[in-house]
N, C-alpha and C positions, 0 to 999 in steps of 0.2 A: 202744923201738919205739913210735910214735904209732901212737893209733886212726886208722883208714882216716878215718871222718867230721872231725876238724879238717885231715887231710892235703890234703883234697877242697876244703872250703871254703878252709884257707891257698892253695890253686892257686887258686883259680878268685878270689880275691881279688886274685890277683898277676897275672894277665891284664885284670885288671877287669873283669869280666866278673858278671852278674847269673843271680841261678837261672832265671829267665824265660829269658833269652838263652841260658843253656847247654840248657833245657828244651826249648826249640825247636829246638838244634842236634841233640837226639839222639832227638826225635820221641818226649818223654816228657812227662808231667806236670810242675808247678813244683813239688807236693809230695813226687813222686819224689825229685827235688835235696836237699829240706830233707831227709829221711826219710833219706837217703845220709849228709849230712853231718853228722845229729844221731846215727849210728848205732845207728837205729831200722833199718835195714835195709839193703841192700846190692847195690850194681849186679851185674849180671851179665854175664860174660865179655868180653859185645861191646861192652854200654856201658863199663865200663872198659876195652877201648882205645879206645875213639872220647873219653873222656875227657883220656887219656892225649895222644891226637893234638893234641885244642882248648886243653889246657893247657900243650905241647911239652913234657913230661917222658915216663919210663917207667914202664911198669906199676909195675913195681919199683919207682920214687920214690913212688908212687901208695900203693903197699903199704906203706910205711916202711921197705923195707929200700937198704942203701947200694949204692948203685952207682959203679963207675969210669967216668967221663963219656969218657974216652979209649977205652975199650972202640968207642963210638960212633961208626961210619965214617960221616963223610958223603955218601958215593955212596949208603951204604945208607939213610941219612933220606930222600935225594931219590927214591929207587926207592920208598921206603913212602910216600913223598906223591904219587906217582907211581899208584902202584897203588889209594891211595886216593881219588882223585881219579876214574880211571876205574871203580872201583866205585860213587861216587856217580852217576854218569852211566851207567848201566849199571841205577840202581833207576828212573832218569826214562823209560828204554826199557822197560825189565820194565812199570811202568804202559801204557804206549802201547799194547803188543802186549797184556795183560789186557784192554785195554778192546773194544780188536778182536775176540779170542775173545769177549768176552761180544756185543758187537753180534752176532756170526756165531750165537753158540749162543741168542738169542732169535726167530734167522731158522730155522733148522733144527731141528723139533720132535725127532726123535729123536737127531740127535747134540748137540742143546742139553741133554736131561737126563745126558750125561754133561762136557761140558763146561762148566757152569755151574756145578756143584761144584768141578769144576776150577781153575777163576777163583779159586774162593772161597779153597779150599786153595795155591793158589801166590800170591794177594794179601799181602804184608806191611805192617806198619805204616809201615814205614822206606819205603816206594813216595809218592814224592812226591801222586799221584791217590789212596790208598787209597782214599776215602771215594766218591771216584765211581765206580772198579772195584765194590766191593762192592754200593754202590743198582744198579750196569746187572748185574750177575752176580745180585742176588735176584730182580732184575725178569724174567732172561733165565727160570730157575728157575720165577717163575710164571708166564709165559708157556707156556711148554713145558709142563708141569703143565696147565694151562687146556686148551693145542692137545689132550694126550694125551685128557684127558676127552672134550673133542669127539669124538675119533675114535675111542675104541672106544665113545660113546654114540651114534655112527652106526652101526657097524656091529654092535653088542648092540643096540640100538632101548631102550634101557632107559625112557627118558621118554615115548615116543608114547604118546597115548592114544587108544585105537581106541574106535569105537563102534560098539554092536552094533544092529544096525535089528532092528528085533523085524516081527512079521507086518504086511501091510497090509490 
C-alpha cells in the first residue's frame, strides 16, 4: 500500500496538471497541494472526491487500495459527472441569491441584524463570489448596527445635551 502523498502527486502528474492548477480547481491553497502530497497532511473528505473527479480515478485508487475497474458502470460515471456538474452551478447561484439577501439585509435595520449573519453562516469558500458575499454581509451587519444605535439613541435621547438657563 503506497502513502496517499506520492499516490496524489503520481495522479496529478498523469493528468499534467500543476499544484497551482489543481489549487484553483478546488478553491484551496498551492501549499495545501504540496502539504497533501509530501504527507504533511491530509485532504478532507470533499477534496478527495473532487480530487478523485479531476484526476478520473477513485477514492480508492486515491487510497492505494485495488480496485476492479469492471466494477465501474458507465451510466453511473456519467450520472456523477452529471450531478457534479449541476452542483457546481448550483455554488454560482448560492452566491447570486447570498448577495441579494445581504443587499436586502443592509436595507432593513431589523430583519438585517438577523439576516446578515445569516449570509455569513451559509457563504462557503467553494461560492464562486465568496469574497464579495462576505465584504456586502459585514457591511450589511454594520450598517444595521449603526441604524439600530440611531434608533434607540433617538428614542433614549442618550446624547442630547440640554441646557439649563439659569435666572435672568
Amino acid at each position: 500500500m503506497t502513502e496517499l502523498g506520492s499516490t496524489l502527486k503520481q495522479a496529478r502528474e498523469t493528468m499534467g496538471l500543476s499544484q497551482t492548477s489543481v489549487a484553483d480547481s478546488l478553491h484551496v491553497s498551492r501549499q495545501a497541494i504540496s502539504r497533501w502530497e509530501n504527507d504533511r497532511g491530509y485532504p478532507d473528505i470533499d477534496n478527495l472526491t473532487e480530487l478523485a473527479t479531476l484526476y478520473n480515478v477513485t477514492v480508492d485508487q486515491l487510497l492505494g487500495h485495488k480496485t476492479d475497474s469492471t466494477n465501474i458502470i458507465p451510466a453511473q460515471t456519467d450520472k456523477l459527472a452529471q450531478i457534479t456538474h449541476v452542483s457546481q452551478h448550483e455554488a454560482a447561484d448560492n452566491s447570486l441569491i447570498l448577495i441579494i439577501l445581504a443587499v436586502i439585509a443592509s436595507l432593513a435595520t431589523p430583519i438585517g441584524l438577523i439576516l446578515g449573519p445569516l449570509v455569513l453562516k451559509l457563504n462557503k469558500k467553494r461560492n464562486s463570489l465568496f469574497k464579495i458575499v462576505l465584504f456586502l454581509a459585514i457591511i450589511a451587519i454594520l450598517i444595521n448596527v449603526y441604524d439600530l444605535f440611531l434608533i434607540l439613541n433617538n428614542y433614549f435621547d442618550w446624547f442630547s445635551v440640554s441646557h439649563v438657563n439659569g435666572p435672568n
